[in-house]
N, CA, C and O atoms as a Tinker XYZ file with bonds, in Angstrom:
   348  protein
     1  N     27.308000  -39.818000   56.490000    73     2
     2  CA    27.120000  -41.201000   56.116000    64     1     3
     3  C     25.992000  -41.262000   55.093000    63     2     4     5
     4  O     25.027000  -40.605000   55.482000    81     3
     5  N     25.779000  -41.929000   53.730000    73     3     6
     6  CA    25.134000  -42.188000   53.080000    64     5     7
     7  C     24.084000  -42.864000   53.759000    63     6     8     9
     8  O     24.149000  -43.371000   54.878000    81     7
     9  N     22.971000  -42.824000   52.878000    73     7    10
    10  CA    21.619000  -43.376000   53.339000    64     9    11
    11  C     21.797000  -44.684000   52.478000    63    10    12    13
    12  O     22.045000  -44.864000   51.285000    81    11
    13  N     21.573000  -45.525000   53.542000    73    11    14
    14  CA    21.890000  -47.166000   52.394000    64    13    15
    15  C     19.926000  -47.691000   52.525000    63    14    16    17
    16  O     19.197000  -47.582000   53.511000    81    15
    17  N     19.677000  -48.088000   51.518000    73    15    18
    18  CA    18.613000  -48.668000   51.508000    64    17    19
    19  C     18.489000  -49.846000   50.188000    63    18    20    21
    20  O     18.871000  -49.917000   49.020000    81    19
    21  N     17.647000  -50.767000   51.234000    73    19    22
    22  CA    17.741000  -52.682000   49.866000    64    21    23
    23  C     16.524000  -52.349000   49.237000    63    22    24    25
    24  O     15.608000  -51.951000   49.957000    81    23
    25  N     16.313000  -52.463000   47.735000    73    23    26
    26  CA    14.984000  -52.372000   46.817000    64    25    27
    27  C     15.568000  -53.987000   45.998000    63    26    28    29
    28  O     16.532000  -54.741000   46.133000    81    27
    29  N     14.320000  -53.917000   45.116000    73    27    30
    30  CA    14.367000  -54.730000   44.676000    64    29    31
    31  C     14.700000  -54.802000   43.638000    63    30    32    33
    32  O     14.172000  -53.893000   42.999000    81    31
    33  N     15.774000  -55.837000   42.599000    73    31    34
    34  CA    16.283000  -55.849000   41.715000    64    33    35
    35  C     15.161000  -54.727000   40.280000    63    34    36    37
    36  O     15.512000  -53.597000   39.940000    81    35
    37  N     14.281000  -55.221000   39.886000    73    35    38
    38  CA    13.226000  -55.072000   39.057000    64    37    39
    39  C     13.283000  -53.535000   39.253000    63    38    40    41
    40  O     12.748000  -53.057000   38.253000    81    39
    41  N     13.765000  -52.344000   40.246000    73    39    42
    42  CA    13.518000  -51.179000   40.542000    64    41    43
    43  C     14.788000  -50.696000   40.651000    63    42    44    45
    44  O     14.940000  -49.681000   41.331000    81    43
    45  N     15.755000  -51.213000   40.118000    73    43    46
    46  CA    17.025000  -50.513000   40.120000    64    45    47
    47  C     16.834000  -50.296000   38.524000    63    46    48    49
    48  O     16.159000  -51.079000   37.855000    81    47
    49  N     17.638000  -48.908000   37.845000    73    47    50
    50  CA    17.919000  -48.797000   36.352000    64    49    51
    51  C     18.567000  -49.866000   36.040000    63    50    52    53
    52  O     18.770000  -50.591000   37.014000    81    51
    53  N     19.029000  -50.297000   34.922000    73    51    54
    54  CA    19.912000  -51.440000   34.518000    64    53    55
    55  C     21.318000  -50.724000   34.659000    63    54    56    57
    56  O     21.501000  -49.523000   34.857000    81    55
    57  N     22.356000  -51.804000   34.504000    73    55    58
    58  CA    23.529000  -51.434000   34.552000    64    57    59
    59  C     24.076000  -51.216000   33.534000    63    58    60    61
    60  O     23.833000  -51.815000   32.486000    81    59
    61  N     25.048000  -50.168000   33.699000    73    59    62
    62  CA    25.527000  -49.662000   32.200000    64    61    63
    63  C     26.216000  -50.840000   31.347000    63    62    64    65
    64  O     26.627000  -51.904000   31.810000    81    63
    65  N     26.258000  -50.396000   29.900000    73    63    66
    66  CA    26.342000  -51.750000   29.015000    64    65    67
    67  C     28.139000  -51.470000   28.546000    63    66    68    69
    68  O     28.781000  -50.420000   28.537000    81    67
    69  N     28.485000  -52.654000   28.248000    73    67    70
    70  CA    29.880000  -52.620000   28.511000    64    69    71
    71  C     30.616000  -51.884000   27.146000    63    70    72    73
    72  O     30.072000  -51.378000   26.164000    81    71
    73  N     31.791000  -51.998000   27.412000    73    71    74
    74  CA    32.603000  -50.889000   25.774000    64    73    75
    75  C     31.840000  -51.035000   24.935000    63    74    76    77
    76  O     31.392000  -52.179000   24.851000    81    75
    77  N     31.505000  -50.368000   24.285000    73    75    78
    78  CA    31.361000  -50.295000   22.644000    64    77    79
    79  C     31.990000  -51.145000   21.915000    63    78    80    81
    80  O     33.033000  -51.497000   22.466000    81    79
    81  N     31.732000  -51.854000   20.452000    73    79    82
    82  CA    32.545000  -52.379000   19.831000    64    81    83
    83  C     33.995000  -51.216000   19.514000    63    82    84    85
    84  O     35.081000  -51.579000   19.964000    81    83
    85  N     33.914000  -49.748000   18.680000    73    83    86
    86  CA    34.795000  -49.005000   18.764000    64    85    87
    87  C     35.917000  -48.575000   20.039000    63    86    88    89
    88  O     37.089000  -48.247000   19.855000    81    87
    89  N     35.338000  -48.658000   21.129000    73    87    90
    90  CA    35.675000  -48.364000   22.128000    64    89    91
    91  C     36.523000  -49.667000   22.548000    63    90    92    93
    92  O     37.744000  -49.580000   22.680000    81    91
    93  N     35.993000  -50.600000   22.708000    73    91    94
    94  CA    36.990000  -51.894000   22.888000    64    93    95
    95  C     38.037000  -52.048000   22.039000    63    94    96    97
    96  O     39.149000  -52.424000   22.408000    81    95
    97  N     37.687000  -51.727000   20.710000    73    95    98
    98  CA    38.786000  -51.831000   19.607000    64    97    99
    99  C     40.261000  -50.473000   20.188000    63    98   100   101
   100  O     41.462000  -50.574000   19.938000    81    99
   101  N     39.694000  -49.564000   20.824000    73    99   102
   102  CA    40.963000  -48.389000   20.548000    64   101   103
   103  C     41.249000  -48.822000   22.541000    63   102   104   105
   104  O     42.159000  -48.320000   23.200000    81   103
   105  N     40.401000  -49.644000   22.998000    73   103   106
   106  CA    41.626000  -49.980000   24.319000    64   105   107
   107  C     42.518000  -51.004000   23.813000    63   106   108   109
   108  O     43.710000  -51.121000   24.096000    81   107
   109  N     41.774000  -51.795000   22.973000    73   107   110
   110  CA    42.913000  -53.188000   22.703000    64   109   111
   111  C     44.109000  -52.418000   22.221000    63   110   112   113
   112  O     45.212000  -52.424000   22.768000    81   111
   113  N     43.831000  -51.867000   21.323000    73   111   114
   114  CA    44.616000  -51.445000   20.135000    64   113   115
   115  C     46.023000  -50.899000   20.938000    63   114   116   117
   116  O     47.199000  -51.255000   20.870000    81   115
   117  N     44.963000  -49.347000   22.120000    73   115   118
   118  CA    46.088000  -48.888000   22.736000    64   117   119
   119  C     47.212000  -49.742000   24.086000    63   118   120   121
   120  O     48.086000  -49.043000   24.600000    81   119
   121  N     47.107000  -50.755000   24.391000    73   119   122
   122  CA    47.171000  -52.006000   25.440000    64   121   123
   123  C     48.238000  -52.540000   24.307000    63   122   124   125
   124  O     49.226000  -53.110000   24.769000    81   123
   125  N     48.140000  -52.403000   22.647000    73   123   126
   126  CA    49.180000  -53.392000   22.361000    64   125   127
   127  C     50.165000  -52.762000   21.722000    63   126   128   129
   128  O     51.021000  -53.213000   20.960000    81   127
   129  N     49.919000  -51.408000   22.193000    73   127   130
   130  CA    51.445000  -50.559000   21.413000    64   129   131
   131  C     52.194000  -50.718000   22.051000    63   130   132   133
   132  O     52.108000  -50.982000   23.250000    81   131
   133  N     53.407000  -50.561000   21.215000    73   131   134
   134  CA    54.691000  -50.454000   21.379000    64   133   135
   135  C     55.307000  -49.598000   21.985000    63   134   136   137
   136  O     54.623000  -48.588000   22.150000    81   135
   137  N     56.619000  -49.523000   22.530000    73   135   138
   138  CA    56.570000  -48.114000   22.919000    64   137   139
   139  C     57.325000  -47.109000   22.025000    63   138   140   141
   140  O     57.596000  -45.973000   22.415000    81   139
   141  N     57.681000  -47.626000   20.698000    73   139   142
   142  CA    57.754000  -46.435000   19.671000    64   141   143
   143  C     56.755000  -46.388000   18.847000    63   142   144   145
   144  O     56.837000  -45.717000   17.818000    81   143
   145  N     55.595000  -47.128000   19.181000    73   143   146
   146  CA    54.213000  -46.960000   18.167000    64   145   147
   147  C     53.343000  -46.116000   18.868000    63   146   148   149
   148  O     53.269000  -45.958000   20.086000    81   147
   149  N     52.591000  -45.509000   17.835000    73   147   150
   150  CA    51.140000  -44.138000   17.922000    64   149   151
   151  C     50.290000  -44.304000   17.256000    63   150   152   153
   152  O     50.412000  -44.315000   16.031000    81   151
   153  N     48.961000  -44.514000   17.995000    73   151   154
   154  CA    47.950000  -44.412000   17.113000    64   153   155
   155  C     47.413000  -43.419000   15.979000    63   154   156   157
   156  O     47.261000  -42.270000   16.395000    81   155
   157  N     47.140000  -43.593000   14.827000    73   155   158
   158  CA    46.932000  -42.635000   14.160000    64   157   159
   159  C     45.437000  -42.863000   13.642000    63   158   160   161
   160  O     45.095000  -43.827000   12.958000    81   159
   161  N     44.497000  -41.707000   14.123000    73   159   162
   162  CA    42.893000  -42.230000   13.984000    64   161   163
   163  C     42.329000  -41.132000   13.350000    63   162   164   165
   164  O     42.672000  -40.002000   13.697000    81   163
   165  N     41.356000  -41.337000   12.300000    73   163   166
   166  CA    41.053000  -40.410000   11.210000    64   165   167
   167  C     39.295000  -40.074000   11.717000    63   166   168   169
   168  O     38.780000  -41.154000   12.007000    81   167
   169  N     38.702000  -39.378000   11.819000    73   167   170
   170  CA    37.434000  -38.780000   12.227000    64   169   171
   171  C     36.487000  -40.047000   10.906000    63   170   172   173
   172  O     37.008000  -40.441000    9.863000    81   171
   173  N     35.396000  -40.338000   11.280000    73   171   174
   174  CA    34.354000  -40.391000   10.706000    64   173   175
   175  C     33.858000  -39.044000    9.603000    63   174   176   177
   176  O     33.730000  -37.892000   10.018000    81   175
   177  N     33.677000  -39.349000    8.512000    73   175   178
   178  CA    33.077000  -38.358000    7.577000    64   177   179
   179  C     32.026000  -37.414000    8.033000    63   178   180   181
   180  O     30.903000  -37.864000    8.259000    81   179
   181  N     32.288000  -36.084000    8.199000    73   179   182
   182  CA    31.272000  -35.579000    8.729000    64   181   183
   183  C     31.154000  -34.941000   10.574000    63   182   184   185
   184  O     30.356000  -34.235000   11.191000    81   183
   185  N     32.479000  -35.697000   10.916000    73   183   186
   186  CA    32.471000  -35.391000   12.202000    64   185   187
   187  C     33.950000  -34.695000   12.152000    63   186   188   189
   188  O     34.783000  -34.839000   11.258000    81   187
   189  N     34.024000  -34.190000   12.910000    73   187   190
   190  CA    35.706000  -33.419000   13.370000    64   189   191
   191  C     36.509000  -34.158000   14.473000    63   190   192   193
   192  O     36.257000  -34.907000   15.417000    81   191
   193  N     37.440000  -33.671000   13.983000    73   191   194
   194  CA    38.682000  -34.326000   15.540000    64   193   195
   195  C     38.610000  -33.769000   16.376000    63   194   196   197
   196  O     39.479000  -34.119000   17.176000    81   195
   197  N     37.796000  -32.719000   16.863000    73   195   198
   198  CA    37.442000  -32.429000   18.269000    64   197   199
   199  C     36.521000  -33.149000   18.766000    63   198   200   201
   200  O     36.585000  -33.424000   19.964000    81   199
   201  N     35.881000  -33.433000   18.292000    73   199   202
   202  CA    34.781000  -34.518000   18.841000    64   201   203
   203  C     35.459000  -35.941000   18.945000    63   202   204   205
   204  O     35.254000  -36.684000   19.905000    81   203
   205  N     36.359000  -36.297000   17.786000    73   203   206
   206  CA    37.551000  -38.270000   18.196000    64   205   207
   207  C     37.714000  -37.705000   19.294000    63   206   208   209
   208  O     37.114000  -38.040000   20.316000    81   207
   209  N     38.874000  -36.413000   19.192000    73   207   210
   210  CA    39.626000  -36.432000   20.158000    64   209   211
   211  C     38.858000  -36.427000   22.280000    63   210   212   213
   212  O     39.341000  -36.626000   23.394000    81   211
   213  N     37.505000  -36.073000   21.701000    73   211   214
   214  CA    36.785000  -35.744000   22.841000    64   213   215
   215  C     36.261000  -37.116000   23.414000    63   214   216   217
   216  O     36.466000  -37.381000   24.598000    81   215
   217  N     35.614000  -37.959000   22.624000    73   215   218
   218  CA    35.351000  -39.745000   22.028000    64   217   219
   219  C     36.913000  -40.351000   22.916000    63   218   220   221
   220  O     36.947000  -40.930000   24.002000    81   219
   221  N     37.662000  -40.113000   22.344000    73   219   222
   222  CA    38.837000  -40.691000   22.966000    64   221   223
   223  C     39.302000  -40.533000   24.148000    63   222   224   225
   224  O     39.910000  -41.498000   24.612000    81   223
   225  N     39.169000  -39.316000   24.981000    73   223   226
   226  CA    39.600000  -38.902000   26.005000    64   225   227
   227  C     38.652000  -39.711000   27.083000    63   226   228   229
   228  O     39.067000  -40.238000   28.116000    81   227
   229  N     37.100000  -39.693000   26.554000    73   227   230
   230  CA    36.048000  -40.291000   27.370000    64   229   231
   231  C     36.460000  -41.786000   27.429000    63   230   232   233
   232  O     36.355000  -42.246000   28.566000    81   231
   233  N     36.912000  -42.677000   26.473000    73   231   234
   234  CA    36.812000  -43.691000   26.228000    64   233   235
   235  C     38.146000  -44.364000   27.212000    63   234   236   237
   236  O     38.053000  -45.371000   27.914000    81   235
   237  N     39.692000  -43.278000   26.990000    73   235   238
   238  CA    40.662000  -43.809000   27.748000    64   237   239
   239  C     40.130000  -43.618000   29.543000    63   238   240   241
   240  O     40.382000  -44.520000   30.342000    81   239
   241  N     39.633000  -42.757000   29.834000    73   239   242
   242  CA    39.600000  -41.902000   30.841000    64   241   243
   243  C     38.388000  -43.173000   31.743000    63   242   244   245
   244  O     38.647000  -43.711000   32.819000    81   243
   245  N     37.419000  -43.334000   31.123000    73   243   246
   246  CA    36.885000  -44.829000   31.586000    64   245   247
   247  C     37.885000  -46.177000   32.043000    63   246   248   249
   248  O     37.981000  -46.819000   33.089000    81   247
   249  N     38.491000  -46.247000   30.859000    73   247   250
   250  CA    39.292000  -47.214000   30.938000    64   249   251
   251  C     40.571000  -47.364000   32.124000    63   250   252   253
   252  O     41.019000  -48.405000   32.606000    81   251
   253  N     40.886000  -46.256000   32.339000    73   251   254
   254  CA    42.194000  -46.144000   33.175000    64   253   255
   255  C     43.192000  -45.676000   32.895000    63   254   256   257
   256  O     44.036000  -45.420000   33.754000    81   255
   257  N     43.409000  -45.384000   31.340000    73   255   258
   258  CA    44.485000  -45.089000   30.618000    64   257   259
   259  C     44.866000  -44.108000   30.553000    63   258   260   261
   260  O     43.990000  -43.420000   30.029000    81   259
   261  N     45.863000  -43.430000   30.814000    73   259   262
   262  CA    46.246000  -42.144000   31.008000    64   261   263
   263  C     47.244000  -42.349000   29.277000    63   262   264   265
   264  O     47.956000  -43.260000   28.854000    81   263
   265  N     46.765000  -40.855000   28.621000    73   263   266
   266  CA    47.563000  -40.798000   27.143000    64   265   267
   267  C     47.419000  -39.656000   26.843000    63   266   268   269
   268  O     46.514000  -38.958000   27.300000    81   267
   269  N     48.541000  -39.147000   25.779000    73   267   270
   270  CA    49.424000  -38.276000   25.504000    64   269   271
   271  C     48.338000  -37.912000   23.855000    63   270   272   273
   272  O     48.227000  -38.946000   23.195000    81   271
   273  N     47.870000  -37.117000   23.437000    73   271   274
   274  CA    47.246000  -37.441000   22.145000    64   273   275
   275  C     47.783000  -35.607000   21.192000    63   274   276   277
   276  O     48.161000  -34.594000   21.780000    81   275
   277  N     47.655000  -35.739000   20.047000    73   275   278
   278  CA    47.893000  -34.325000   19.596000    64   277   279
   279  C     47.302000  -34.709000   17.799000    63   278   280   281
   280  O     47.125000  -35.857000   17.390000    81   279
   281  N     47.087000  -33.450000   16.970000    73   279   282
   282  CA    46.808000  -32.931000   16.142000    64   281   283
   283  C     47.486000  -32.599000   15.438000    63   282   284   285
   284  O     48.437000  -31.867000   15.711000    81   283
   285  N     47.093000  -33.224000   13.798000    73   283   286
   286  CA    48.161000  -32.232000   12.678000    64   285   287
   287  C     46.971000  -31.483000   11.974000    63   286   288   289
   288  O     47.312000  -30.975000   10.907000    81   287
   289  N     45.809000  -31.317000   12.279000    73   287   290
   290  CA    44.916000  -31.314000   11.510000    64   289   291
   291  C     43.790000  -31.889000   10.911000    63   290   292   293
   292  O     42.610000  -31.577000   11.071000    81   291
   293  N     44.353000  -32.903000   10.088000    73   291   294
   294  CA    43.895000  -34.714000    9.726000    64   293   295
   295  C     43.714000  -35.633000   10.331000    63   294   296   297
   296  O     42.837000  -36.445000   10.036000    81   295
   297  N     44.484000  -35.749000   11.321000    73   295   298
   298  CA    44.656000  -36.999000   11.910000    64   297   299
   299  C     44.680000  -36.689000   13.370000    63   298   300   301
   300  O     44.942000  -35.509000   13.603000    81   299
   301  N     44.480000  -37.420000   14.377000    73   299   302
   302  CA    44.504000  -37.422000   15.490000    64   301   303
   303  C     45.480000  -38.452000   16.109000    63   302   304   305
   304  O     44.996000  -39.568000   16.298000    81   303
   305  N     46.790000  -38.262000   16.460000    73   303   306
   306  CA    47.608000  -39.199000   17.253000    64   305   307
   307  C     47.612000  -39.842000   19.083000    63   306   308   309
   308  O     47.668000  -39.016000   19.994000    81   307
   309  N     47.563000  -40.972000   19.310000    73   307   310
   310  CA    47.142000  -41.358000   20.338000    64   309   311
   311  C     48.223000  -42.390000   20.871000    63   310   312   313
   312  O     48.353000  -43.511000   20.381000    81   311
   313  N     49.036000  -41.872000   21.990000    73   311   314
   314  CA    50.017000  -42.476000   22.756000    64   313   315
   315  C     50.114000  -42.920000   24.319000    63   314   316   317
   316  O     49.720000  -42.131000   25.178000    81   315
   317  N     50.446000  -43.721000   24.546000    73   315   318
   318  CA    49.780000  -43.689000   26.101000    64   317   319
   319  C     51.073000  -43.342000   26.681000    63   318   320   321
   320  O     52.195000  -43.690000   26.313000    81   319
   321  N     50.675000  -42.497000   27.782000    73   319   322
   322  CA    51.536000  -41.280000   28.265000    64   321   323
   323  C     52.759000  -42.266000   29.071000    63   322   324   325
   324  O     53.831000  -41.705000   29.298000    81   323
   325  N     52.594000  -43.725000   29.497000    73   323   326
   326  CA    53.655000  -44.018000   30.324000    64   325   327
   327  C     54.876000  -44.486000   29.034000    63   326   328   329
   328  O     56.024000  -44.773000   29.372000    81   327
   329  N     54.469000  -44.510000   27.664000    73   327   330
   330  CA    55.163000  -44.807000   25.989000    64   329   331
   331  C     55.926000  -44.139000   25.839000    63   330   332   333
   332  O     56.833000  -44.510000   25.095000    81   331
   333  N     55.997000  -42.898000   26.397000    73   331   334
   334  CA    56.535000  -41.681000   24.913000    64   333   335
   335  C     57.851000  -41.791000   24.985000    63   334   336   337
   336  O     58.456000  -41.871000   26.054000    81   335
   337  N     58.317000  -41.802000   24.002000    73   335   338
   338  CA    59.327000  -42.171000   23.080000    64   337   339
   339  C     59.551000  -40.716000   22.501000    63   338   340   341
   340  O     58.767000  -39.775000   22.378000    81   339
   341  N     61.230000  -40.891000   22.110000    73   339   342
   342  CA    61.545000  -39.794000   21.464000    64   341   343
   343  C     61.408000  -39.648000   19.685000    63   342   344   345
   344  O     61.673000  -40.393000   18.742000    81   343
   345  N     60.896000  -38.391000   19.819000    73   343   346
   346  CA    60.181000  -38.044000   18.208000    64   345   347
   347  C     61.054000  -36.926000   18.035000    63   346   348
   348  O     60.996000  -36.252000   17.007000    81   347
């Protein structure tokens, strides 16, 4: 059994702060596909698609969203896994 103990507001850390503006943008985004549509998301200058793709996984994986994502290189594609459609 956990140890429960009452403190006082003022002595708790704060609570974590809600989506990101980016982060809200790629749940909406993914919430309004279609189910023959895929996101197609291009890295920030300077950063790689292992790191979106890592950004993304954290971001669905918070969210609830279970998705299907893959690589041509360039681009990073993002599908939510209950979507997939034939390609």
């Amino acid at each position: 059994m956990p140890t429960i103990e009452v403190i006082k507001a003022s002595e708790a850390p704060q609570a974590p702060k809600k989506l990101s503006k980016v982060a809200d943008q790629l749940v909406t985004a993914l919430n309004a596909l279609r189910k023959d549509e895929v996101l197609k998301l291009s890295a920030d200058e300077g950063k790689s698609l292992r790191g979106l793709k890592t950004s993304v996984g954290r971001i669905t994986s918070n969210a609830g969203i279970k998705v299907t994502s893959w690589d041509d290189g360039t681009y990073l594609y993002v599908q939510k896994a209950d979507q997939k459609s034939e390609r």
